[in-house]
N, C-alpha and C positions, 0 to 999 in steps of 0.2 A: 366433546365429541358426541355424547349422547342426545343433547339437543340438539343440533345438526343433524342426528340422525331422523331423531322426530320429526324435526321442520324441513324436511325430504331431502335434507345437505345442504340446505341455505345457511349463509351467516346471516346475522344479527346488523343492525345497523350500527351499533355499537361497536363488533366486531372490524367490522368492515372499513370504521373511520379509525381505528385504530390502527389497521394491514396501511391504509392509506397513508398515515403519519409515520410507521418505519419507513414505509417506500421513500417517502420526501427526504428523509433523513440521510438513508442511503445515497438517496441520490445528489443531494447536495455533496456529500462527502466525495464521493468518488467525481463531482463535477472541481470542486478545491484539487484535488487531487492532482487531476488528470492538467489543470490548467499550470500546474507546477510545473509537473513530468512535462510538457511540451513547448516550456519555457515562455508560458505567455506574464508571467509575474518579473521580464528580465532576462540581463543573460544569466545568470545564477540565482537558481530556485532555489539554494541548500537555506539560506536562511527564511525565507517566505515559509517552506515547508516545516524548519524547527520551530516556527512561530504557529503555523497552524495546529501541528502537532501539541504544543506545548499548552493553546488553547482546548484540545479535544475535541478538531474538527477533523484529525484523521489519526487513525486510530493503529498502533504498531504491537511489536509483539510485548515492547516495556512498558506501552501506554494504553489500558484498552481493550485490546482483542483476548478473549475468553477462552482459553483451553478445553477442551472435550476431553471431562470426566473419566469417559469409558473407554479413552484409549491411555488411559495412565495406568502403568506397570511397571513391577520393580522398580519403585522409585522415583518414576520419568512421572514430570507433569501432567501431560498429557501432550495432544496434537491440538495445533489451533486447525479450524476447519477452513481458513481460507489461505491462499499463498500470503507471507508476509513479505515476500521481497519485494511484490507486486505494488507494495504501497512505497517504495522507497524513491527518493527524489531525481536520480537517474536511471532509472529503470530502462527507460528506450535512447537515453542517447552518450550513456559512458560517463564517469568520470575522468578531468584530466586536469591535471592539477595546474596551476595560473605557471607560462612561460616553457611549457613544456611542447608545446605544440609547435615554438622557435627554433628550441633545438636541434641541431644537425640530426638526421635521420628521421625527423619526422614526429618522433612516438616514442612511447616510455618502451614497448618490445622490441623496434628499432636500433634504439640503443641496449637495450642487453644483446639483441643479437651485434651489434658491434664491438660489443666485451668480450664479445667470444670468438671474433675471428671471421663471422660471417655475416657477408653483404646484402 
């Protein structure tokens, strides 16, 4: 921070290719990502996604993602600082489990509301 301050808030070139090389990095991941999440890998991304993950090309709360120190109290890890559900492999389009979508009523709420008396 102090050189920065000197060098009128300029970074360094050094710096600079470094900001450059997270960016890429981020952005590849969240691009693996997102091409799961909108089922361009298939119709079922759950294993493309356990393969990326398993690689450490995307990164979860059991694999990865770093907790923040300063929110850990009485015991608690802490808080990760980005959503984690966000990285999960249905995230925008539900899970539904194979043949369920056949069955009478439609939908897995479908049928419990049909357990219970209501159409």
């Amino acid at each position: 921070m102090r050189k920065r301050r000197e060098n009128g808030g300029f970074i360094s070139e050094e710096e600079s290719a470094e900001i450059q090389k997270r960016r890429l990095e981020v952005s590849s991941e969240e691009r693996a990502l997102r091409e799961v999440q909108q089922g361009k890998e298939g119709a079922d991304g759950l294993e493309k996604w356990k393969e990326l993950r398993d690689e450490g090309k995307i990164k979860t709360a059991s694999s990865g993602l770093v907790r923040d120190e300063d929110s850990s109290r009485l015991g608690s890890e802490g808080l990760f600082a980005e959503r984690i559900d966000a990285k999960l492999p249905y995230i925008d389009s539900g899970y539904v489990p194979e043949g369920e979508e056949e069955k009478e009523g439609g939908d897995f709420l479908g049928g419990l509301a049909k357990m219970f008396g209501k159409k």
